[in-house]
N, C-alpha and C positions, 0 to 999 in steps of 0.2 A: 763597760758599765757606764749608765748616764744619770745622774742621781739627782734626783728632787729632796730638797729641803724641805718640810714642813712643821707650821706652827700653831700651835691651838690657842683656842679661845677659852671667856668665860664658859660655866662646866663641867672645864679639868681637873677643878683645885682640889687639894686634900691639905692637912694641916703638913708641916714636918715637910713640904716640898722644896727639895732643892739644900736642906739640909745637909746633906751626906758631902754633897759639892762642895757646900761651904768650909766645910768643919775641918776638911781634907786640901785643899787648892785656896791658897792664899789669892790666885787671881779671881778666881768665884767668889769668895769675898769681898774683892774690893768691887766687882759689880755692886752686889750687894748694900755697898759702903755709897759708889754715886747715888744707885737709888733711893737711898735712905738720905742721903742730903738733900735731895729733891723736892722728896715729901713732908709734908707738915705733920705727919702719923708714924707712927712705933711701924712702919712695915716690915722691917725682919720680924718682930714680932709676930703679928698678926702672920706672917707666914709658917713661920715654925709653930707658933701656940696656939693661934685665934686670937679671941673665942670665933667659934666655924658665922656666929650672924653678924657681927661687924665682919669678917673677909668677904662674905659672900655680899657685902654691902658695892654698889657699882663705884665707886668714888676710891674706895679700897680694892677691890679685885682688879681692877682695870690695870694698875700697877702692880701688884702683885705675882699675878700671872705674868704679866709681861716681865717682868726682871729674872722670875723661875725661868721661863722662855731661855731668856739672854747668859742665866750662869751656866744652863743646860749644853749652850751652843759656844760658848765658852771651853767646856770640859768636853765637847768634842774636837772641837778645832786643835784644842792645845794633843791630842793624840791621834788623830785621824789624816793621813797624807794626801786624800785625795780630794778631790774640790766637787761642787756643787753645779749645775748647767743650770738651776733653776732656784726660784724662792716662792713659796706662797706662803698665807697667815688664813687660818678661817677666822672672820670677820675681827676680832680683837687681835689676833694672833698676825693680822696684816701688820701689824707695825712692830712685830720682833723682826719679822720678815723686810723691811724696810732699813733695821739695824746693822742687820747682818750683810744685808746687800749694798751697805754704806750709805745709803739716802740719808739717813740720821745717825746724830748720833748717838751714843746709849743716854747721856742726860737729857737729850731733845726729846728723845724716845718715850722716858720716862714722865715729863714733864707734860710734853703731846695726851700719853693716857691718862695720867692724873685728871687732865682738866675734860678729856672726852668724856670722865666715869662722875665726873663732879657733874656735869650739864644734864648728862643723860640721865642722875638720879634725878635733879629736878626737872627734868620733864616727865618721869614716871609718876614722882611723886602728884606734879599738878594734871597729867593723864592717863589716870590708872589702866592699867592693858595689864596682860600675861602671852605666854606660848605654851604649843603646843604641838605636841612632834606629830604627823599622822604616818603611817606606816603603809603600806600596799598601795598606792595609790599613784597613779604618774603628775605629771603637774599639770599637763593639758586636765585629766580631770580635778586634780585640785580648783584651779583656774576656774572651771566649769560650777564647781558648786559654792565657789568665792561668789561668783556672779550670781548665783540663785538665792545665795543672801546680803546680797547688797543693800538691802532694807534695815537689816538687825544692827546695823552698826559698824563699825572699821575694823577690818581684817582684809591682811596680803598675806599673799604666801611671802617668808622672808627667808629663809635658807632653802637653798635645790641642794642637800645634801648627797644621798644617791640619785639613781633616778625614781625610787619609790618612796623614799625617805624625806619626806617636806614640811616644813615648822611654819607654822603659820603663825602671825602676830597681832594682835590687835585688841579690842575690846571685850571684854567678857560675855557679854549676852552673841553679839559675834561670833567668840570661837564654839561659844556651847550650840550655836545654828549651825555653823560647819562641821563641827564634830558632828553632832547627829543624822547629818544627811551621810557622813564621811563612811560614817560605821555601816549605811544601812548600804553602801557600795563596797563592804567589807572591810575598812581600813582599820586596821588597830588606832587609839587614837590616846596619845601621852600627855599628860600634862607638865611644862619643864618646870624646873625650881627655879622661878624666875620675877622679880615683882616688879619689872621694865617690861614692855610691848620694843623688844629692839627690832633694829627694822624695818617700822613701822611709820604712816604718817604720824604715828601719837609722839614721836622722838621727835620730830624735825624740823621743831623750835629750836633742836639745839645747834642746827647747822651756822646759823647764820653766825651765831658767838663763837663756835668753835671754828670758821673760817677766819674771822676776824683776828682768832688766839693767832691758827697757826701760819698767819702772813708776818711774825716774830721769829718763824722759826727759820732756819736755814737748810733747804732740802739741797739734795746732790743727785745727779743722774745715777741710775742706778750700775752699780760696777762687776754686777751679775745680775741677769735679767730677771724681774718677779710677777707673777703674773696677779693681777687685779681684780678682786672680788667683784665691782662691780660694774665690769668689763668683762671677765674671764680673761684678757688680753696682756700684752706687755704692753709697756707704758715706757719711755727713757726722757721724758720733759717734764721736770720738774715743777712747773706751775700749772699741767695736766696731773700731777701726783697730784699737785697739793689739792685742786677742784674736787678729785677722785675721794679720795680719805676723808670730806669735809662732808661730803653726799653719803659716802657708805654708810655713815650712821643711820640712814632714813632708808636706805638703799636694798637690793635684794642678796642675798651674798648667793656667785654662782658656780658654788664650790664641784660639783660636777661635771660642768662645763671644764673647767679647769684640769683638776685629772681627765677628763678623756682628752682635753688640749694635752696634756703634758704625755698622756700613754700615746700619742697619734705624732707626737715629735720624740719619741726614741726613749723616755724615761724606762728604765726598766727597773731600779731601785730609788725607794720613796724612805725617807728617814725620820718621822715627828721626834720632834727635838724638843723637848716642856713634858710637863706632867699629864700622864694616864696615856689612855690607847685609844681614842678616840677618833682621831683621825687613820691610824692605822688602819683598823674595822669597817671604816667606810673607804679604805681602799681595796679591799677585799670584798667589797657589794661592789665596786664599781670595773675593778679590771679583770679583762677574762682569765680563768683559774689557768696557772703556770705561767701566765705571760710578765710577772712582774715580782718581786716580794719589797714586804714592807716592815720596820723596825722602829723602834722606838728607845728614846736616849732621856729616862729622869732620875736616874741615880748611877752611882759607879760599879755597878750589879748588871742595870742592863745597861751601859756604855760598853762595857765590858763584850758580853752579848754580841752588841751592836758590831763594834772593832774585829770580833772574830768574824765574823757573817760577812763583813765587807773586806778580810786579808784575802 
């Protein structure tokens, strides 16, 4: 058995996440307890209560998610005997992934999102963007009808989630060009709960400052290899992490590239570790049927689950 870790991003959340962990595992708590020293906001709070429009705020999710992430992987490790060959994170969920593979540590970790979700609200704020998922469609032609409205205004594709599954980001009169052309080449076309363009050149004012943050921080080569959203690749040089994670915010995340990377070196089980199934679902659009199974670890219900599926 060769097993892939994975970590979700913003998304995932639901109130009450990561609750059950807590309430239960004094050491899922004291996660809990760093990241809450960390931040300057009630974040157990807002994780357990809300209200659902302050967590879903980027300055708050950013952390939030990410500590769920961390008590999740926590309440695996402290029951689960067998180890990991790999790490990923889709695009916010890169840096649980970075915790767990020792590059950081969980206060840097948490400190690191705090400030990427603080920056990147105010650059939504000063350039209003949104996403939106399209559905059928490969990325050669995404690509293709990006370029036929290059006029309407800023839009990339920013997540290569399956291979037919592409979120594009950018400006509003933009995505409503792409969508329209998207649909009339069949694509279902979704609008995300989202009031950031992440991804995006409309974010990528915030790299320079959050470069600057994170030359504070103290990275570590990683002591199980992770592979890089905005690479698909492994990475083991610490001031290549640090360039990497500075740019992803503006960056494409190539979360497809990555699982067929990780099904083409031997993975055959995949375990998302954080809240919902998100990740799961799209490993199930990407690897062919019976060659892999995939699980999921956000309360002691399905850890539970999980531990059996992998004795």
């Amino acid at each position: 058995m060769t097993t892939a870790i994975l970590f979700p991003g913003q998304g995932s959340q639901y109130l009450g996440m990561g609750q059950a962990f807590i309430e239960s595992d004094p050491k899922c708590a004291a996660v809990m307890d760093l990241a809450e020293s960390v931040c300057d906001f009630p974040l157990r709070q807002l994780c357990l209560e809300g209200p659902m429009e302050e967590l879903t705020r980027a300055v708050h999710l950013q952390p939030a998610i990410t500590v769920t992430n961390l008590i999740c992987w926590q309440a695996l490790t402290a029951h689960w005997h067998g180890s990991a060959a790999c790490f990923a994170g889709h695009s916010l969920g890169e840096y649980s992934a970075l915790a767990a593979a020792g590059v950081l540590s969980i206060e840097d970790t948490i400190r690191l999102v705090t400030r990427r979700g603080a920056l990147m609200e105010r650059e939504g704020q000063a350039n209003p963007g949104a996403m939106h998922a399209l559905l059928g469609l490969t990325m050669d032609q995404v690509e293709g009808v990006i370029e036929e409205c290059k006029d309407a205004g800023i839009v990339t594709a920013a997540n290569h989630n399956t291979e037919t599954q592409i979120v594009i980001s950018g400006e509003a009169a933009a995505l409503a060009a792409v969508g329209e052309k998207a649909r009339a080449l069949g694509a279902k076309v979704i609008p995300l709960p989202v009031s950031v363009a992440n991804h995006s050149p409309l974010v990528a004012g915030a790299v320079p400052d959050f470069s600057e943050f994170m030359a504070t921080v103290d990275f570590q080569p990683p002591a199980t290899p992770v592979m890089f959203n905005v690479s698909s690749m492994l990475e083991q040089d610490p001031t290549k992490i640090r360039e990497m994670m500075a740019g992803q915010i503006a960056s494409r995340v190539r979360w497809f590239e990555i699982i067929q990377r990780m099904l083409a070196d031997g993975v055959d089980t995949f375990i998302e570790v954080g809240p919902k199934t998100v990740l799961s679902g799209m490993i199930r659009k990407i690897a062919p049927k019976g060659s892999c199974r995939a699980m999921q670890v956000d309360s002691p219900e399905t850890l539970a689950k999980c531990l059996e599926k992998l004795a």
